[in-house]
MDTraj code that builds the backbone (N, CA, C; nanometers):
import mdtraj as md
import numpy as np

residues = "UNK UNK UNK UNK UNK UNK UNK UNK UNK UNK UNK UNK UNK UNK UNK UNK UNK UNK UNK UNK UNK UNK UNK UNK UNK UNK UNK UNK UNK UNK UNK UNK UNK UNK UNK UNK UNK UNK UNK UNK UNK UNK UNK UNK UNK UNK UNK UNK UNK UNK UNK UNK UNK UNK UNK UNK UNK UNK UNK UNK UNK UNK UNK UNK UNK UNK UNK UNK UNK UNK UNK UNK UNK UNK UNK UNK UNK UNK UNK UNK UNK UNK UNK UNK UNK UNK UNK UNK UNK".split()
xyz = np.array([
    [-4.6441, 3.5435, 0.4394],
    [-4.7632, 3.5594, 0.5193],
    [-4.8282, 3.4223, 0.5379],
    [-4.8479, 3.3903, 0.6713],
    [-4.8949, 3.2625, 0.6867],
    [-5.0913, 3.2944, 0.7232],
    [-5.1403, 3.1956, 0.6047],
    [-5.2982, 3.1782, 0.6134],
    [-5.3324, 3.1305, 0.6855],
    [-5.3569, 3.1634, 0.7992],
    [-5.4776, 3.0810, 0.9353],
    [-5.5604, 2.9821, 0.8628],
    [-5.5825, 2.9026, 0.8827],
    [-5.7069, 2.7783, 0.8307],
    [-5.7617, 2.8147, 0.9834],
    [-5.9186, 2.8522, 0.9323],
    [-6.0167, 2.8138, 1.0174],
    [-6.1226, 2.6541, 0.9719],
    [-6.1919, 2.7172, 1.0552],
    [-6.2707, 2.5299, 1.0782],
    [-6.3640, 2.5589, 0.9553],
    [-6.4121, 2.6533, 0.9156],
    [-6.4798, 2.6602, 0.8007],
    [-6.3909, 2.5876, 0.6512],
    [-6.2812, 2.6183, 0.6737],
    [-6.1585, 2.5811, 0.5691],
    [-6.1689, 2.4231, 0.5257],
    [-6.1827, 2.4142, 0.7237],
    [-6.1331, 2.2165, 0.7209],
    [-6.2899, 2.1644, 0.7109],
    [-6.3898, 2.2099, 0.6956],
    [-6.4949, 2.1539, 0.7204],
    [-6.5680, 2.1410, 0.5613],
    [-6.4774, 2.2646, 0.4420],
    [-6.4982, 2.2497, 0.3418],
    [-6.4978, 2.0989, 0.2298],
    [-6.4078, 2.0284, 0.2586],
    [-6.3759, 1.9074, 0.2256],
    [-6.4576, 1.7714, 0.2468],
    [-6.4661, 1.7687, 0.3718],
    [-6.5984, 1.6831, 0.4080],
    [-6.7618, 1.7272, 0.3370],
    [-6.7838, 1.8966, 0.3241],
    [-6.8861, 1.8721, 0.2583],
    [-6.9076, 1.8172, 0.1347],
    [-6.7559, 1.9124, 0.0479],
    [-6.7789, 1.8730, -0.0835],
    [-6.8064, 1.6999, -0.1074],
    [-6.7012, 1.6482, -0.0215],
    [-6.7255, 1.5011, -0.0729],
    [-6.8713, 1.4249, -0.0129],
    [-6.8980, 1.5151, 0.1172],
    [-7.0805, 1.4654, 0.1075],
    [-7.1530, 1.4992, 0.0124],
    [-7.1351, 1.6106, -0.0359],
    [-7.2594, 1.6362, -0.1588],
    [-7.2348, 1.5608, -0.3097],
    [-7.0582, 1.5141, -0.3460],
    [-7.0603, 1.4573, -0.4356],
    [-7.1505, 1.3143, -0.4559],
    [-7.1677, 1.2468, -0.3459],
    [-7.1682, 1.1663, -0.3176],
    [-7.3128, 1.1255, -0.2691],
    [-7.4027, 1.2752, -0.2649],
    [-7.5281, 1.2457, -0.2610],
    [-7.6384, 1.2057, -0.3479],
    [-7.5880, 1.2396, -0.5007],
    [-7.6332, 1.2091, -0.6187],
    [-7.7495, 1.3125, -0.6983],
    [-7.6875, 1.4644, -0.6058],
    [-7.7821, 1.5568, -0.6401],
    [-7.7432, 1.5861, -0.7474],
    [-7.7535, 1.6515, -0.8756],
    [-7.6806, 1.7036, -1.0476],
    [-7.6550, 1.8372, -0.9737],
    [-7.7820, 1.8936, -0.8980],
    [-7.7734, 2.0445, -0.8854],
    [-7.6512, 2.0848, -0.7973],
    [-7.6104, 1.9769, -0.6557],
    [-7.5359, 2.0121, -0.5956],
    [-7.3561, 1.9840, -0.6410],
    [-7.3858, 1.8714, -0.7330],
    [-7.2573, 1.8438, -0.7583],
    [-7.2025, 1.9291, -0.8753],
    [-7.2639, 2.0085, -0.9482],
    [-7.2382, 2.0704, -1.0095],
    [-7.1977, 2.2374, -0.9562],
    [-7.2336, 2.2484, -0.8670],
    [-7.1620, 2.3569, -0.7349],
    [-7.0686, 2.3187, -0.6574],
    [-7.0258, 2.2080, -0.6495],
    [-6.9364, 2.1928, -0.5768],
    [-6.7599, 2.1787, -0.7192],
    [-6.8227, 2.1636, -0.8369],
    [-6.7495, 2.1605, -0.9826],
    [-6.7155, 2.2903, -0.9571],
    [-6.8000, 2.3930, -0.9263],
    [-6.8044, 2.5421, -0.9988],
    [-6.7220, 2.5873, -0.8925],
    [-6.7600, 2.5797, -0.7001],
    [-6.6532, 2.6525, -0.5938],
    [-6.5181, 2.5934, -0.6658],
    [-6.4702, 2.4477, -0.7027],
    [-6.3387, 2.4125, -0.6839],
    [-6.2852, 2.4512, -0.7829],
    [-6.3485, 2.5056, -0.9256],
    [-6.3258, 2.5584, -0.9917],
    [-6.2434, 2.7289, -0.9816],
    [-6.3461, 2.8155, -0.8713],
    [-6.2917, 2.9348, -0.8523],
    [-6.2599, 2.9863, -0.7090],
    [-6.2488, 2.8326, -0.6333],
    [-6.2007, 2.8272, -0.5166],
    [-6.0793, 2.9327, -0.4688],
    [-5.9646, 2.9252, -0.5594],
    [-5.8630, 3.1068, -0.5375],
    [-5.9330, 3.2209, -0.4995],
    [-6.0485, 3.2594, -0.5981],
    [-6.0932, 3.3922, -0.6201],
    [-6.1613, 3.3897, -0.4834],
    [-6.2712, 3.3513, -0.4242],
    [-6.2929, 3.2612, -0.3255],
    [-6.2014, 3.3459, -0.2101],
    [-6.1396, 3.2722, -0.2102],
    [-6.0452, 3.2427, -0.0516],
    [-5.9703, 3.4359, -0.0351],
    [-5.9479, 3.4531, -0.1648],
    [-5.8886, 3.5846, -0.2013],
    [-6.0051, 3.6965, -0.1295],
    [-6.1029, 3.6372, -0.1740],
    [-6.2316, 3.7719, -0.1036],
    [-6.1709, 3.7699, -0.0040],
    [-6.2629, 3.6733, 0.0588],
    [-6.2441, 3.6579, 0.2177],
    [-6.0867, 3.7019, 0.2948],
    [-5.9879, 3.6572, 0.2361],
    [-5.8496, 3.7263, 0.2554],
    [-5.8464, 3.8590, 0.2292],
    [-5.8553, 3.9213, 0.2121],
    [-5.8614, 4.0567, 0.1329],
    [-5.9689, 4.1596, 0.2114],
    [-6.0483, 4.1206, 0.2840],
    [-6.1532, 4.1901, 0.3678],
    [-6.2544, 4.1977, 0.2990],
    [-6.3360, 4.1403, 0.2382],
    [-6.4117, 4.1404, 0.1269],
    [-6.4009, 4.2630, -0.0280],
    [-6.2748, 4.2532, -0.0219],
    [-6.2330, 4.3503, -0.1736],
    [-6.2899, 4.3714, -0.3299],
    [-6.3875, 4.4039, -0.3258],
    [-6.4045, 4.3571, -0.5268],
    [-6.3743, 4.5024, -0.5783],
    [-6.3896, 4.4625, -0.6971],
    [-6.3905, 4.5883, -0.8288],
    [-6.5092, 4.6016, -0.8886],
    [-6.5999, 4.5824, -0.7911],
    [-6.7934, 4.6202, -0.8559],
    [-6.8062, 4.7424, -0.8730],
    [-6.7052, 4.8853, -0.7983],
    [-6.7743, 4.9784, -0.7913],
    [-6.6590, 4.9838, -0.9853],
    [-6.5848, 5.0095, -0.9717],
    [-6.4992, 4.9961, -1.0792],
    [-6.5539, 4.9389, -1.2544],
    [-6.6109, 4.8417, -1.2160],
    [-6.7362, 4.7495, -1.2913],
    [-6.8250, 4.8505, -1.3416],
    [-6.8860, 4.9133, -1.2098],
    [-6.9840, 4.9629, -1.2895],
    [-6.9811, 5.1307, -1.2890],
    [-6.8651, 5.1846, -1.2745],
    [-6.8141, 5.2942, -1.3680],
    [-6.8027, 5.2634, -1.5007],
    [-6.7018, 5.1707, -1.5282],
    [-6.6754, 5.0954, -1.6659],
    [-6.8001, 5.1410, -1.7733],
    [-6.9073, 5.0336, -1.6931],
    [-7.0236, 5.0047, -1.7671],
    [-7.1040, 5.1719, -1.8201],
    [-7.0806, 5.2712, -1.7252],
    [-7.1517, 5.4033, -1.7156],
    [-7.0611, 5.4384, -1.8168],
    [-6.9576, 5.4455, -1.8118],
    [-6.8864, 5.5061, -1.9327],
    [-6.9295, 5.4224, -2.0442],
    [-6.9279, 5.3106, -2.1038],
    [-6.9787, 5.2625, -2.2118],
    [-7.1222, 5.2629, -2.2774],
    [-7.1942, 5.3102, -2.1233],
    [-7.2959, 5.3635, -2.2231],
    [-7.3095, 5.4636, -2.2239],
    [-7.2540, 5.5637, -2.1619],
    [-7.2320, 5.7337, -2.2231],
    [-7.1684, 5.7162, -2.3579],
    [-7.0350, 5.6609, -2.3479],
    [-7.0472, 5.6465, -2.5111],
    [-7.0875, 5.5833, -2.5793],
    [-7.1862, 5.4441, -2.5637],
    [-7.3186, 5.4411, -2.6675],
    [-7.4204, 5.5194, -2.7321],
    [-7.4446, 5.6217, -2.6004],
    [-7.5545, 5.7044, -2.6225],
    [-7.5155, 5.8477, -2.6947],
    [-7.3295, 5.8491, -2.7231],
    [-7.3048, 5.9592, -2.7603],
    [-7.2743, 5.9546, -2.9258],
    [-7.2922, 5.8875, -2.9653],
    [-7.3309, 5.8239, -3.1325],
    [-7.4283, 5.9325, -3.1745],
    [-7.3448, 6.0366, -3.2851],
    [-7.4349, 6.1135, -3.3181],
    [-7.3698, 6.2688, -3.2912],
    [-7.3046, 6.2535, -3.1575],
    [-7.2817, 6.4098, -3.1046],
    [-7.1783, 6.4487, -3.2316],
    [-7.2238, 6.5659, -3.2399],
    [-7.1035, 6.6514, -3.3019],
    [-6.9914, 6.6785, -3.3040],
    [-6.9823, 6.6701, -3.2055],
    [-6.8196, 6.6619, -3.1285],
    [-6.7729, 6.6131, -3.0382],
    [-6.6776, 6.5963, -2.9888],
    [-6.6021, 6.5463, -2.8410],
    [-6.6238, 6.5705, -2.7064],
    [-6.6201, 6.7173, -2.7571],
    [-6.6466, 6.7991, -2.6316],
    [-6.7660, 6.7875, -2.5620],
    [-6.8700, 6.7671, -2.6266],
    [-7.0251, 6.7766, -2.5568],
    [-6.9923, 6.6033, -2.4893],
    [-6.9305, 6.4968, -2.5337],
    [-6.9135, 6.3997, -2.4669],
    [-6.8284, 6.3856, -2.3495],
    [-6.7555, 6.4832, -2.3393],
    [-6.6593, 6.5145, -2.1928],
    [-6.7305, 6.5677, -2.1213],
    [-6.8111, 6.6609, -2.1634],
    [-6.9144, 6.7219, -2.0668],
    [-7.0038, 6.6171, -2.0108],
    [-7.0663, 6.5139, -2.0826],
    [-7.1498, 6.4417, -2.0261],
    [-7.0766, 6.3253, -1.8957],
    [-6.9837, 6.3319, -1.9737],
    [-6.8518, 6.2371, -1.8145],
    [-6.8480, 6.3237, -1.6934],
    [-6.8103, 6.4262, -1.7505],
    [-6.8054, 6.4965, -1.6133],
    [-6.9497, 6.5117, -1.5104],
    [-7.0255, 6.5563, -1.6157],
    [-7.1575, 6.5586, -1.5388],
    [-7.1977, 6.4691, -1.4433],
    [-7.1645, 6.3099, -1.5288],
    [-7.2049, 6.1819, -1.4679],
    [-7.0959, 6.1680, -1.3051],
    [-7.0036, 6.2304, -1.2997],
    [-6.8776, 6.2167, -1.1768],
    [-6.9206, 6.3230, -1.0898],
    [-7.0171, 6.4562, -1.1361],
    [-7.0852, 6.5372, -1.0306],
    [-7.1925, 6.5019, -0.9871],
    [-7.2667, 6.4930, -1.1173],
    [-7.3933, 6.4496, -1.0185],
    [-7.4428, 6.2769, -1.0711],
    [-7.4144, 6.1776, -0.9970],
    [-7.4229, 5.9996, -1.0808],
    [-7.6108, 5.9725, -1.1039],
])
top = md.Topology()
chain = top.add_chain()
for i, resn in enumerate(residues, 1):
    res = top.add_residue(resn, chain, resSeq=i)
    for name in ("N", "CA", "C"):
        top.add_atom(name, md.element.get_by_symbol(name[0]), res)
traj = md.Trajectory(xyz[None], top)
């Protein structure tokens, strides 16, 4: 699969090296951090803007259902509370 470079792509380079070069801490230290995760980056935007936020924060709902289930008696009343959370969020 061949990646189109748009002008945003080619225009990336010239900034970074203007802002290195401006003597800001704040900016040059963002321009450390994009080239740093520059892949992940390019991958959004390739990808149609794709993340795993909703995924994220299922995760997170389940971990604190089972934080909050510390205590239950049993298992079962904690499956019930999953399910509940997938009918009604």
């Amino acid at each position: 699969e061949v990646l189109v470079v748009k002008s945003e792509h080619r225009s990336y380079p010239y900034w970074c090296e203007k802002t290195e070069t401006s003597g800001v801490f704040c900016l040059k230290q963002m321009v450390k951090t994009i080239r740093r995760r520059l892949d992940g980056l390019w991958a959004y935007w390739k990808h149609d803007k794709l993340t795993s936020a909703s995924q994220e924060g299922f995760n997170n709902k389940i971990g604190w259902l089972t934080r909050q289930a510390y205590g239950y008696h049993n298992e079962i009343y904690l499956h019930l509370r999953f399910i509940t959370y997938l009918i009604y969020p």
